[in-house]
C-alpha positions in Angstrom: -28.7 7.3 -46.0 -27.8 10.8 -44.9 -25.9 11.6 -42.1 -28.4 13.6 -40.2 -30.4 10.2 -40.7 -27.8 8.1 -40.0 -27.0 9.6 -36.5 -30.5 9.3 -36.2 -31.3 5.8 -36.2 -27.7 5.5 -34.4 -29.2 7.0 -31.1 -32.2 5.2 -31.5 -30.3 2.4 -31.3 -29.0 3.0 -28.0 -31.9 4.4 -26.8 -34.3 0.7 -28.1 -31.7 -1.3 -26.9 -31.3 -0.1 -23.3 -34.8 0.1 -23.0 -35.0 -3.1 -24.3 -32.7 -4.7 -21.4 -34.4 -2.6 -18.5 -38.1 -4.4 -19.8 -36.5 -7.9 -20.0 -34.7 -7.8 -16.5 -37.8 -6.1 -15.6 -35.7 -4.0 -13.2 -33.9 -0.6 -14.4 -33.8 2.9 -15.2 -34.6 3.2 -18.7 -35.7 6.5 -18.5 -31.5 8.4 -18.7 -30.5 6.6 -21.7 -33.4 7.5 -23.8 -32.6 11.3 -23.2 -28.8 11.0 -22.7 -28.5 9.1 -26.0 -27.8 11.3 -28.2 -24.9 13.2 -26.2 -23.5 10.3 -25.4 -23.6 9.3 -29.6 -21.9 12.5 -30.1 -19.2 12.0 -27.7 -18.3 8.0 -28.4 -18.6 8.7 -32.2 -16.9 11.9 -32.8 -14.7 12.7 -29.7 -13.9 9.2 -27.9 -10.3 7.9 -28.4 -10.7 4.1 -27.7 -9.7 1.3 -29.0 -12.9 -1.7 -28.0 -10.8 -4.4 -29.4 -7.9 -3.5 -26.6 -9.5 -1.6 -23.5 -6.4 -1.5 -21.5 -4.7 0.6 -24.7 -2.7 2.8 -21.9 -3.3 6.2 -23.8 -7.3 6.1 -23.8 -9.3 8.5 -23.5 -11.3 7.5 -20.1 -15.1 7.7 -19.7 -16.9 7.2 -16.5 -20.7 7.0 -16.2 -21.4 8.9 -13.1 -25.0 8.5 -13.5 -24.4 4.8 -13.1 -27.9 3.9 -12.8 -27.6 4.8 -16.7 -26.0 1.5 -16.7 -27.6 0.4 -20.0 -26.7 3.2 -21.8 -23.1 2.2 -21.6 -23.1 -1.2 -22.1 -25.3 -0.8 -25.7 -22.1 1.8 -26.6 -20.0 -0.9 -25.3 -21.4 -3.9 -27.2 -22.1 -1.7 -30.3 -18.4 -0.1 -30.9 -17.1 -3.4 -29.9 -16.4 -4.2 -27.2 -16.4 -8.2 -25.8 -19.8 -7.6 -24.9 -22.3 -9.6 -26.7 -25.9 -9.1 -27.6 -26.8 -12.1 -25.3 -24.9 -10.2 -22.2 -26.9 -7.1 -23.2 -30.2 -9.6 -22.7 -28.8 -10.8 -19.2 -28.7 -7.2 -17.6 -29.1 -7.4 -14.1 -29.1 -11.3 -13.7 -26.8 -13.5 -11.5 -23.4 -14.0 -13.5 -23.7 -11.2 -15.8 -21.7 -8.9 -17.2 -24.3 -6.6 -17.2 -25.2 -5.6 -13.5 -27.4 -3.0 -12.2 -24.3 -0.5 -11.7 -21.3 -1.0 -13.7 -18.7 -2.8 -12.2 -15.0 -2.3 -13.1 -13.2 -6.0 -13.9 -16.1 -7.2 -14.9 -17.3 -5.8 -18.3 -14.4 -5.0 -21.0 -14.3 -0.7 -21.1 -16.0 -0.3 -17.7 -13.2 2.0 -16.2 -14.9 2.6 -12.8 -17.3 1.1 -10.5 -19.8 3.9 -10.2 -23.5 3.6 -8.4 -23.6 5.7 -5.2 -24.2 9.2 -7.1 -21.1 11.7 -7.3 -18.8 8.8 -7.0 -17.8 8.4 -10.7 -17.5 12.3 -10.6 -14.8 12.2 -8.3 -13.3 9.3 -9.7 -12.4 11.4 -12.9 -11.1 13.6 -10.8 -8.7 11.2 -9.4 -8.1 9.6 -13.0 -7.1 13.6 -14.9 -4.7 13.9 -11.6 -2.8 10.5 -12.6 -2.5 11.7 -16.4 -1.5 15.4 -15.1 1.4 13.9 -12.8 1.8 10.8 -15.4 2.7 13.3 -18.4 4.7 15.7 -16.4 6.3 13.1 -14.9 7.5 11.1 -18.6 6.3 13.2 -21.6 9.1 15.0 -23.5 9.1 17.8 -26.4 7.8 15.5 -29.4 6.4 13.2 -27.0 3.0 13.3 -25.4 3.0 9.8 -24.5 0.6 10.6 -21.8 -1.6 12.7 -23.5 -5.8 11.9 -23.0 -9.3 13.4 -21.6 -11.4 12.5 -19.0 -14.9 12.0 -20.0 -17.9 11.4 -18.5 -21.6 11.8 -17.9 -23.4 12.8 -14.6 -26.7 13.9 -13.8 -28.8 15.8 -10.8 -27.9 13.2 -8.2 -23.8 13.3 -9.2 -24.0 17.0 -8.5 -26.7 16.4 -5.3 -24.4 14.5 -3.5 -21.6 16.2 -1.4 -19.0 14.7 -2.8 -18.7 16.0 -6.4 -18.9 19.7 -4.8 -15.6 18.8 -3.2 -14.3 17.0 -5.6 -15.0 19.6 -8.0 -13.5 22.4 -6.0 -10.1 21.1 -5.6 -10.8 20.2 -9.3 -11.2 24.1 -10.0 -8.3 24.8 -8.1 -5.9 22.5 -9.6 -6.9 23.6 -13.2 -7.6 20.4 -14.6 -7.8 21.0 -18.4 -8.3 17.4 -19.4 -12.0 16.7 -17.1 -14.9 17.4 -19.8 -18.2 16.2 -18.0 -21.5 16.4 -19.9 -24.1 17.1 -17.6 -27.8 15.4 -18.0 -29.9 18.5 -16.9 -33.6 16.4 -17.4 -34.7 18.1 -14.3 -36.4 14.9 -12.9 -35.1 12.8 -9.7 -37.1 9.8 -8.5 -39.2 11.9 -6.1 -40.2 13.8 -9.2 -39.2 17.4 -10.0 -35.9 18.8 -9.1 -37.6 22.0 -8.2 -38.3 20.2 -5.1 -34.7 20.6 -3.7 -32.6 21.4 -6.4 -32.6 25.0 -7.6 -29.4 26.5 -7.1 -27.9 27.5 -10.5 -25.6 25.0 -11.7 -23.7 27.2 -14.1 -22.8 29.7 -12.0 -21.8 27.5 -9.0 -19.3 25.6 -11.2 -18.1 28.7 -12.7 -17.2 29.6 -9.5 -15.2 26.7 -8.9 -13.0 28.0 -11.8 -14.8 25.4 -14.3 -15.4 26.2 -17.7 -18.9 25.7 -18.3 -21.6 25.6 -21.7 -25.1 25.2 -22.4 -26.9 23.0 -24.9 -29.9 23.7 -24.8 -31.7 20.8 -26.3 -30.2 17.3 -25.7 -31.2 16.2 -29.4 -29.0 19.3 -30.9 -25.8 17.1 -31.9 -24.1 20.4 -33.7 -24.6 22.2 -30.6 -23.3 19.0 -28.3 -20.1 18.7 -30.7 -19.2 22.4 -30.7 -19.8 22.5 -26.9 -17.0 19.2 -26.6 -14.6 21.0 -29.0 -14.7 24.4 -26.9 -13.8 22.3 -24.1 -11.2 20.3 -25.3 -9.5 23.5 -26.4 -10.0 25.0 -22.8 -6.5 23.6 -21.4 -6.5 25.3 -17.7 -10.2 24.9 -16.8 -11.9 21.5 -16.4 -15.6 21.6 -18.2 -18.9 21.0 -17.6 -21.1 20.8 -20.2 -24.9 21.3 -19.0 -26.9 19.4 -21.7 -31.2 19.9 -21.2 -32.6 16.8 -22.0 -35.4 14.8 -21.5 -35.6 11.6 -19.0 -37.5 8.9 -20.9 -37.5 11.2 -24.7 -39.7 9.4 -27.0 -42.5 7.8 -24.1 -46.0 9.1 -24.9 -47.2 8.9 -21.3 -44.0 9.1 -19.3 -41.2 11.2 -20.9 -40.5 13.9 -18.7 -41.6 12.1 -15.5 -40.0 10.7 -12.4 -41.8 6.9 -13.3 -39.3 6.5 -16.0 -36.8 7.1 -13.8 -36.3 3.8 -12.0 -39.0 1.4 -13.7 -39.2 -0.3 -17.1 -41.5 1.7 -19.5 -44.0 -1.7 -19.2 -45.0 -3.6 -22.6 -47.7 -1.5 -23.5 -45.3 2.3 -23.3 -42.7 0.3 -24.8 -44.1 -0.4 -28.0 -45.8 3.3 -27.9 -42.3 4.1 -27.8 -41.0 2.4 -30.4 -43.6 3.6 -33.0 -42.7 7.2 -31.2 -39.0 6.4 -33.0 -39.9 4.8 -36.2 -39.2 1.4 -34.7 -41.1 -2.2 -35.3 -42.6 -2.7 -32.0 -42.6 -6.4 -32.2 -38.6 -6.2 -32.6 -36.6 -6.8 -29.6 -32.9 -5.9 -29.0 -32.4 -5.1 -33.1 -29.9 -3.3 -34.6 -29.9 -2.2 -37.9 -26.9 -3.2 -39.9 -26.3 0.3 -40.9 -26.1 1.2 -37.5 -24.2 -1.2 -36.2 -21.4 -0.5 -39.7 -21.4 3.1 -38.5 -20.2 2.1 -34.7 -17.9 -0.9 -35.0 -15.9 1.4 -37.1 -14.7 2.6 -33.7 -12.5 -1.2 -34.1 -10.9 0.2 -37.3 -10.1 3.8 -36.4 -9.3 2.6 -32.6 -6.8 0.4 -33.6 -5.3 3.0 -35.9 -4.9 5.4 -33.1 -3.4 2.6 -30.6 -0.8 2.0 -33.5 0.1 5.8 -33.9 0.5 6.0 -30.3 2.9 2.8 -30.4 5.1 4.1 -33.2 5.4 7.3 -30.7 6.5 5.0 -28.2 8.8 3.5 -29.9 10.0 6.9 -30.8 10.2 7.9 -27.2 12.0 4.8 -26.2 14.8 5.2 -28.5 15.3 9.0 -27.8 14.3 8.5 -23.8 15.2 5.1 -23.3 16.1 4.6 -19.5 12.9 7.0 -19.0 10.6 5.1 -21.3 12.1 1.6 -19.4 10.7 3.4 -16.5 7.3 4.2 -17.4 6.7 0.7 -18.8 7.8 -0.8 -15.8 5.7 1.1 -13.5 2.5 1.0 -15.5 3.7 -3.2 -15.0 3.8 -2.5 -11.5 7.9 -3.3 -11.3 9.2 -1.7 -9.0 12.6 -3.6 -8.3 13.6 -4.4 -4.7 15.7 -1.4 -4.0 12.9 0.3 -2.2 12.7 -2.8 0.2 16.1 -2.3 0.7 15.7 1.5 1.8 13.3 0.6 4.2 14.3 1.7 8.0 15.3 -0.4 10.6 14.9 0.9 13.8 17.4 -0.5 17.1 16.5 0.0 20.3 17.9 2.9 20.9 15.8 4.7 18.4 13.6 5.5 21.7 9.8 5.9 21.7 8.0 7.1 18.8 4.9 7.7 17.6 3.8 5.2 14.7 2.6 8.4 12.9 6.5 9.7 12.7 7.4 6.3 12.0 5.7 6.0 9.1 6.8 9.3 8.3 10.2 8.3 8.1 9.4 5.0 6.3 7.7 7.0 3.4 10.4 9.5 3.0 12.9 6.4 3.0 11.2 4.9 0.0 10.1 7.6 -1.8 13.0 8.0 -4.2 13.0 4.4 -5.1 8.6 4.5 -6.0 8.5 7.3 -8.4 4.7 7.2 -8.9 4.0 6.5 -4.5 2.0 10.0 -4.3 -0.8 11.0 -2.3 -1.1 14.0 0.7 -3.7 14.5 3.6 -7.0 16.1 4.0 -5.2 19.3 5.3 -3.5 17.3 8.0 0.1 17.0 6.5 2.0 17.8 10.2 0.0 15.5 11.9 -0.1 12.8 9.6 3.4 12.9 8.3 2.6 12.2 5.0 4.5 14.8 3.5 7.3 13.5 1.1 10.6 16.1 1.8 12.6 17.1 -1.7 9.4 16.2 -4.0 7.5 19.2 -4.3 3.7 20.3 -4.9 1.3 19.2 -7.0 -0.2 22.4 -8.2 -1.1 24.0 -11.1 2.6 24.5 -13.0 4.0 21.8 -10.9 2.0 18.5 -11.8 5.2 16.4 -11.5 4.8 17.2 -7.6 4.3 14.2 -5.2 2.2 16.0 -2.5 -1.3 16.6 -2.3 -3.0 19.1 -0.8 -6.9 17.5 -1.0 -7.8 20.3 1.4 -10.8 19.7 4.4 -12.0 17.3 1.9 -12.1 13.4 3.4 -15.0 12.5 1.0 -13.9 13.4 -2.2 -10.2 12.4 -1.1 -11.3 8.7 -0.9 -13.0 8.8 -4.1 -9.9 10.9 -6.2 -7.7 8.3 -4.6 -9.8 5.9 -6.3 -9.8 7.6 -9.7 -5.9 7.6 -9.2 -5.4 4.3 -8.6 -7.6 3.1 -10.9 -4.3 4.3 -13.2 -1.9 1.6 -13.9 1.0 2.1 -11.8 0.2 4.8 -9.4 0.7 4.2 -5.5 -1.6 6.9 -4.3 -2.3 7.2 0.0 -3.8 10.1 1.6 -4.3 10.7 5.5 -6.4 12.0 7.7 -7.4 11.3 11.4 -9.1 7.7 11.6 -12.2 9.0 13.2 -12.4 10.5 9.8 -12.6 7.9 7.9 -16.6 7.5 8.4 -16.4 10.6 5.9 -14.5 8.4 3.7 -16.5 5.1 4.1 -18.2 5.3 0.7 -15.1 4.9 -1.5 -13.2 3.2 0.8 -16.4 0.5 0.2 -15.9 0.4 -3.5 -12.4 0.4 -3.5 -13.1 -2.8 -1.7 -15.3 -4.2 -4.6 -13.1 -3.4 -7.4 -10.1 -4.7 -5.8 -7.9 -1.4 -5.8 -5.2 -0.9 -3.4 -5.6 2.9 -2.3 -3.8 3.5 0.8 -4.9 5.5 3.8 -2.9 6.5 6.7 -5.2 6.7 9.3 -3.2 8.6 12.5 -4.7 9.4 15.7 -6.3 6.1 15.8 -7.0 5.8 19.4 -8.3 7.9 22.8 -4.6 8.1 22.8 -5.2 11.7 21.0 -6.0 13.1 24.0 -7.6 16.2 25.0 -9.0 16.8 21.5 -12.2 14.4 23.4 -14.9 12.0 22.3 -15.6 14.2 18.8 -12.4 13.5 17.3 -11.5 9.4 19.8 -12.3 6.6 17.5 -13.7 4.2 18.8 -15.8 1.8 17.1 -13.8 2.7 14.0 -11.1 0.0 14.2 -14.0 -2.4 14.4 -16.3 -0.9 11.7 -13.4 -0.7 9.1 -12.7 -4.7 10.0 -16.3 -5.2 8.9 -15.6 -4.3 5.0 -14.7 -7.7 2.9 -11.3 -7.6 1.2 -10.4 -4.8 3.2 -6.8 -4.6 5.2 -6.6 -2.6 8.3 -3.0 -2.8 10.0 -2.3 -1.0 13.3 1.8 -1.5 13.8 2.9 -1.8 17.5 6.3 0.1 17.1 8.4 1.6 14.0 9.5 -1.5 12.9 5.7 -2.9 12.3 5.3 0.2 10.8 7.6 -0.4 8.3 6.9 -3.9 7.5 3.1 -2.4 7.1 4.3 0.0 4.5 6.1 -2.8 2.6 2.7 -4.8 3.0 1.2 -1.7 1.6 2.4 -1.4 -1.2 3.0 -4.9 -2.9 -0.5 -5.6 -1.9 -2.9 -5.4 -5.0 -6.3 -6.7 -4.9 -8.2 -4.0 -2.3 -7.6 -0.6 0.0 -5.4 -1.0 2.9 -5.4 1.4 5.6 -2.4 1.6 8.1 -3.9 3.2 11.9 -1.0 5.0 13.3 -0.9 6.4 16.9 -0.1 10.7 17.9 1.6 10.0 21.2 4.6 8.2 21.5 5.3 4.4 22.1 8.4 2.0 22.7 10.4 0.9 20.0 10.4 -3.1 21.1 13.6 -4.4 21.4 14.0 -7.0 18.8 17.1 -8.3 20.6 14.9 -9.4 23.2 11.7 -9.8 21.7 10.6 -11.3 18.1 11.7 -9.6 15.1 9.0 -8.3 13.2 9.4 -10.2 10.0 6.2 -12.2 10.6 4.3 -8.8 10.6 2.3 -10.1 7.2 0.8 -13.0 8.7 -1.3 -10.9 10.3 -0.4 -12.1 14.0 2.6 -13.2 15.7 4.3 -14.9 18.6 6.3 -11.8 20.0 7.3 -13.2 23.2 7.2 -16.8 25.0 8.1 -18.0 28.0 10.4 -21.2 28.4 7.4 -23.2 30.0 4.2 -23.7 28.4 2.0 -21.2 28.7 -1.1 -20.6 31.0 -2.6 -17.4 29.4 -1.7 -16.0 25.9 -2.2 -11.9 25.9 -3.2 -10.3 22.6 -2.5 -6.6 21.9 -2.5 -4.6 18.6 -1.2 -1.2 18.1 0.3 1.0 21.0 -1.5 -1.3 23.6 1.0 -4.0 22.8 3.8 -2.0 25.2 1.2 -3.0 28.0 0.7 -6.6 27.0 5.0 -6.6 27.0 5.0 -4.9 30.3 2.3 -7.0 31.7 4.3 -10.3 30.6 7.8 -9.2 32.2 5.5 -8.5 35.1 3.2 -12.3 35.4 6.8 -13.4 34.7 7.8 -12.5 38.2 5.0 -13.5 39.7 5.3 -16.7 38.4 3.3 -16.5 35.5 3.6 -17.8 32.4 2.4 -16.5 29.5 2.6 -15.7 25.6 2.2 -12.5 23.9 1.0 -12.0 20.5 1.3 -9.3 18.3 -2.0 -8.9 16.4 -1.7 -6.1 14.0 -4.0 -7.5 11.2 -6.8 -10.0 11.6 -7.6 -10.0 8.4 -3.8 -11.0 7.4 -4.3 -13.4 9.8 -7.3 -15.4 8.9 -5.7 -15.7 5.0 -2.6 -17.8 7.0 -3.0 -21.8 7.1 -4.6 -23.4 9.8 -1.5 -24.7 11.1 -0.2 -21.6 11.9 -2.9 -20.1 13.6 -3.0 -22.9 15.8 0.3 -22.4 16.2 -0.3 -18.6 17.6 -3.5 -19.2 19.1 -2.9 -23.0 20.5 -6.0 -24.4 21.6 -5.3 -26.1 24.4 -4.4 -22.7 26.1 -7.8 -21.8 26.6 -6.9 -18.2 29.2 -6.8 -15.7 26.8 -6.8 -11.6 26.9 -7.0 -9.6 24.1 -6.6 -5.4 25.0 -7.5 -3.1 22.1 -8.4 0.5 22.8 -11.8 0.5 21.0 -15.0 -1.1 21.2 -14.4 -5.3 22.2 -16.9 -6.5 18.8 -15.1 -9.4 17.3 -12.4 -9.9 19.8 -14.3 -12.9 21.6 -13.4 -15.0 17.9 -9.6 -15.0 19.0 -10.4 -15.3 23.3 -12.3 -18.1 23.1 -14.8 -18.8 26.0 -12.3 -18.7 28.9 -11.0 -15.5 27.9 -11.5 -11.7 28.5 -11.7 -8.2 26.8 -9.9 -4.8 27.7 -11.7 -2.5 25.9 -13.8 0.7 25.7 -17.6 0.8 25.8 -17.9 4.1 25.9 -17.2 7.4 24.1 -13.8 8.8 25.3 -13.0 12.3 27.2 -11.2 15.4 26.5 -7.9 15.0 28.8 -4.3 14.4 28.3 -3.7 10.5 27.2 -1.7 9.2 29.7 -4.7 10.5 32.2 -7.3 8.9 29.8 -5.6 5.3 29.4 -5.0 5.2 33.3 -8.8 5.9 33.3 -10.1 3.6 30.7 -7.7 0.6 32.2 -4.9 0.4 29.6 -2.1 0.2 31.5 0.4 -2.7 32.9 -1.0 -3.2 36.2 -4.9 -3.7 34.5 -3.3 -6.1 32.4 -1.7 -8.1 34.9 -4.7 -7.7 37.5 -7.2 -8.7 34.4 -5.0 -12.2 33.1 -4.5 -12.8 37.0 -8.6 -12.5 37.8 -8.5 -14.8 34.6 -6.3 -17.7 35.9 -8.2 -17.6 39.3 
C-alpha cells in the first residue's frame, strides 16, 4: 500500500471511528473530527513527540484539544497510537463510568493533558503550559542540555477564538514571544447556529498577526503536504507563537450534511452514516473497525515513543552527572519536594508588629519563602502594588528573561485563571496570580475547572471586603466570599491577622488536589496577640477556638477575616459586662467541614445554642454554623463609595454592634 493510501485509510480511521462513538452514545459532535482528521493525522504521525505507553514522560510534547467538543477525535488517536484506552472505552463515549466523556477530562483518560469544554479554555491552557516549559528550561537547561526542550500543540476552532478569553490569552501570548505554541486552527466556517458569517467575520490572520503570532494558511484541510510544511515553518519560528489556519470541512464525507451546522452537535443518524461510509470506501455494516494496516502504522508511535523517552533519559543522565545538585533539583521539584526549609522561613509576626493589612502580610510571607520554592511563580492582573504579589530580587518574566518569577498577565483576569491553569498543569510549578476579589467573577470559568481536575492554582484575592473604601459598590465584593464557597473542592481562606496569613500560605502550598484562593484585606488590621489569645497553629482545621472564657460559655461569636478584631473587641467587652462568651476564628469552612466530628463539636458545642457569626458580605450559608438561636451580621446590600472606617460604622461592623447584637441575642 502506498503512502498516499496509507495516510488515507489512516484518517478514515479516525474519522469512522469517532463517528462511530457519537452514533452509539447517540449524543455528540461528529461533525469536527471528520474534517479535522486529517490535520490532526499529520500532526500525531509526523510531528508529535509522545510516548502512549508512558504519558507522564516529563519532556512531551503537549497537545490540548481546545475544540473539546472534538472529544472523539482525540480519544480514537489516543486508543490508536496506544494509549490505555481500549476499543470497548471508545464504545462507552459519553456513558456513566467512562473514560470517554462528552469533554475530555484530565486524570481520567491516559494522554488527556487538560480538561477543556467551555470554548477558548484549552487555548489558554497552552498558554499557561509553553510559560512553564519557557521558565522550566531557562530555569535548568544547560549548553548540551535541553532537558526541557518541547512544543505546545493543539487544535481550536471558531468558538476557541469566539470566546474572550483566547484574545487575551493570545495577546500576552504575542507579547511574551512564545516560540514553542503551534495551534492548528479548524477554519470549517460552521457554528451550531449555522454559518459563521452570522457573527464571525473579522479576519483571523491578520488579527493574530497583530498580536505578534506567526500565522499560515492551508487551504484545504485534506492537503497533508501543505499541513506538514505549514507545522515545520512553525516549529522553526522560535520568537513567534503560531497559528496555523487550516479550511476544512465540518462533517467531510456526509452526502446531506457536510458543510452544515446539523453535524455539528448531532450523530449523523443510521441512514447518513452508512452514506458516509460508502462516501470513504468503508463497509457500512462494519462498526468501530480498524484495519490492521492502519492500526500497524499508528501503534508504531509505542516503538518510536519509547525510543525518544530513552534518548531523553540518557541526556538526563548526562545532565545529572555534569549538573548534579541542579538536576537533584529539578527531579525533586517535578516530585513536588520541596524540603521543610521554606516552612522554616516562614514569618512570625509578635505583637508589636502593629496593624497590617493581610495584603502586606502576605506580601512579606511570599518574599520570605520565595528563595526556598524555586518554581512558586505567578504575578497580578496589572495590580502588583496592591496585591503585593511581587517577588523582590527575582526578576521579570519577559521575552530574554524567562527564568523571571513575576508575571505581568496585564488587565487580563480571564485568561490569567486559565494560563495559571496551563501552568500548573506542569509538574512542579507553584503558580498564583492576584487581582481584586470582586474580580474573580472574570475568573470564575477556570477557577471552575481547576476545581474539577484537582489543580492547586493559587489566587490572592485582596480587597476582599467594603473595607476598600471609596473605590464603591463597582469594585465591594459582596456576594463573592459566598459564591466562591459554592464551588466543590474549592478552598477559600480569609486570614484574620499576619500570622493566619502565613499559616494560609503554608496551607497553600502543600495543598494538592484543587485551587485555593487566599482573600486578603487593603486597610489595615490588628496583629492578635498570641500571648493573650490562641496561637494560630490550628489555622488548617479550618476553624478555631481563639479565645474562651474561664466559665462556660453563653454565646459563641464567629468572625472570619478583618471582622474577627470586632468579634475580639466585642468579647473583652461582654466580658465586663458579665458576659461570657467564646470566639472562633473561622477562616475556612471548607477546612472545617473535612475535620472529624469530634472537633467540630468541640468548636461549635451544641449545647451553646446563642451564636453570632459577622462576615462582611452577603449572610447565605452562615445560619449552618448559628444554628436556630443564633444571628447574622452581614451586608444585604451593595456597598458605597466612602472611606472604610465610615462604611463599616455604617454597615454595623464595629465592637459596639457586636456587643449590642450577642446582647439582644441572650435577651
Amino acid at each position: 500500500m502506498s503512502d498516499t493510501a496509507l495516510d488515507q485509510l489512516c484518517i478514515n480511521t479516525i474519522r469512522t471511528l469517532s463517528i462511530d462513538g457519537v452514533q452509539k452514545a447517540k449524543s455528540g459532535h461528529p461533525g469536527m473530527p471528520m474534517g479535522a482528521a486529517a490535520m490532526a493525522y499529520v500532526l500525531w504521525t509526523r510531528f508529535l513527540n509522545h510516548n502512549p505507553a508512558n504519558p507522564h514522560w516529563q519532556n512531551r510534547d503537549r497537545f490540548v484539544l481546545s475544540a473539546g467538543h472534538g472529544s472523539m477525535l482525540l480519544y480514537s488517536l489516543l486508543h490508536l497510537t496506544g494509549y490505555d484506552l481500549s476499543l470497548d472505552d471508545l464504545k462507552s463515549f459519553r456513558q456513566f463510568g467512562s473514560k470517554t466523556p462528552g469533554h475530555p477530562e484530565f486524570h481520567l483518560t491516559a494522554g488527556v493533558e487538560t480538561t477543556t469544554g467551555p470554548l477558548g479554555q484549552g487555548f489558554a491552557n497552552g498558554v499557561g503550559m509553553a510559560i512553564a516549559e519557557k521558565y522550566m528550561a531557562a530555569q535548568y537547561n544547560r549548553p548540551n542540555f535541553d532537558v526541557v526542550n518541547y512544543f505546545v500543540y493543539g487544535i481550536a476552532g471558531d468558538g476557541d477564538l469566539m470566546e474572550g478569553v483566547s484574545s487575551e490569552a493570545a495577546s500576552l501570548a504575542g507579547h511574551l514571544k512564545l516560540g514553542n505554541i503551534i495551534y492548528l486552527y479548524d477554519d470549517n466556517h460552521i457554528s451550531i447556529d449555522g454559518t459563521t458569517d452570522f457573527a464571525f467575520t473579522e479576519d483571523r490572520v491578520k488579527r493574530f498577526e497583530s498580536y505578534g503570532w506567526h500565522v499560515r494558511s492551508v487551504a484545504d484541510g485534506n492537503n497533508l503536504e501543505g499541513i506538514d510544511k505549514a507545522i515545520r515553518e512553525a516549529q522553526n519560528e522560535k520568537d513567534r507563537p503560531s497559528l496555523i489556519t487550516v479550511r476544512t470541512h465540518i462533517g467531510f464525507g456526509s452526502p446531506n450534511k457536510h458543510d452544515t451546522g446539523e453535524v455539528h452537535g448531532t450523530p449523523l443518524g443510521d441512514e447518513e452514516l452508512k452514506l458516509t461510509k460508502k462516501a470513504y470506501g468503508w463497509d457500512p455494516e462494519k462498526f468501530f473497525y480498524i484495519p490492521q494496516e492502519a492500526l500497524a502504522h499508528f501503534r508504531a508511535a509505542l516503538v518510536s515513543g519509547n525510543a525518544k523517552e530513552e534518548k531523553w533519559r540518557a541526556c538526563f543522565a548526562e545532565y545529572k552527572k555534569a549538573h548534579t545538585e541542579l538536576a537533584t533539583e529539578l527531579e525533586n521539584v517535578r516530585e513536588g519536594k520541596f524540603g521543610d526549609e521554606w516552612k522554616k522561613a516562614l514569618p512570625v509576626f509578635g505583637p508589636d508588629a502593629g496593624s497590617m493589612a493581610t495584603r502586606e502580610a502576605s506580601g512579606k510571607v511570599l518574599n520570605a519563602i520565595a528563595p526556598h520554592l524555586p518554581t512558586l511563580i505567578g504575578g497580578s492582573a496589572d495590580l502588583r502594588p496592591s496585591n503585593n504579589t511581587y517577588l523582590k530580587n527575582y526578576g521579570e518574566f519577559q521575552p530574554g528573561s524567562y527564568d523571571g518569577r513575576n508575571f505581568h498577565f496585564g488587565v487580563r483576569e480571564h485568561a490569567m485563571g486559565s494560563i495559571l491553569n496551563g501552568m500548573t498543569l506542569t509538574d512542579g510549578i507553584i503558580p498564583f496570580g492576584g487581582t481584586f476579589l470582586i474580580f474573580s467573577e472574570y475568573m470564575r470559568p477556570p477557577i471552575r475547572l481547576a476545581a474539577i481536575m484537582g489543580i492547586r492554582p493559587i489566587y490572592v484575592f485582596t480587597h476582599d471586603s467594603i473595607g476598600l473604601g471609596e473605590d464603591g459598590p463597582t469594585h465591594q465584593p459582596i456576594e463573592q466570599l459566598a459564591s466562591l464557597r459554592t464551588i466543590p473542592n474549592m478552598t477559600l481562606l480569609r486570614p484574620a491577622d499576619p500570622n493566619e496569613t502565613a499559616e494560609a500560605w503554608k496551607y497553600a502550598i502543600e495543598h494538592r488536589s484543587g485551587p485555593v484562593a487566599i482573600a486578603l484585606t487593603r486597610q489595615k488590621v490588628a496583629t492578635i496577640d498570641r500571648t493573650k489569645y490562641a496561637a494560630a497553629k490550628n489555622f488548617s482545621k479550618g476553624a478555631y477556638v481563639l479565645a474562651e472564657s474561664s466559665t462556660k460559655p453563653d454565646i459563641i461569636l464567629i468572625g472570619t477575616g478583618s471582622e474577627v478584631q470586632f468579634v475580639i473587641g466585642a468579647y473583652e467587652q461582654l466580658a465586663k459586662n458579665g458576659i461570657a462568651a467564646r470566639v472562633v476564628s473561622m477562616p475556612s469552612w471548607e477546612l472545617f467541614e473535612r475535620q472529624p466530628k469530634d472537633y467540630r463539636e468541640t468548636v461549635f458545642t451544641p449545647s451553646i445554642k446563642k451564636r453570632l457569626a459577622v462576615e462582611a458580605g452577603v449572610p447565605m450559608g452562615w445560619h449552618k454554623y448559628v444554628g436556630d438561636g443564633g444571628a447574622i451580621i452581614g451586608i444585604t446590600k451593595f456597598g458605597a463609595s466612602a472611606p472604610y472606617e465610615v462604611l463599616y460604622k455604617e454597615y454595623g461592623f464595629t465592637v459596639e454592634n457586636v456587643v449590642k447584637k450577642a446582647e439582644e441575642l441572650l435577651q
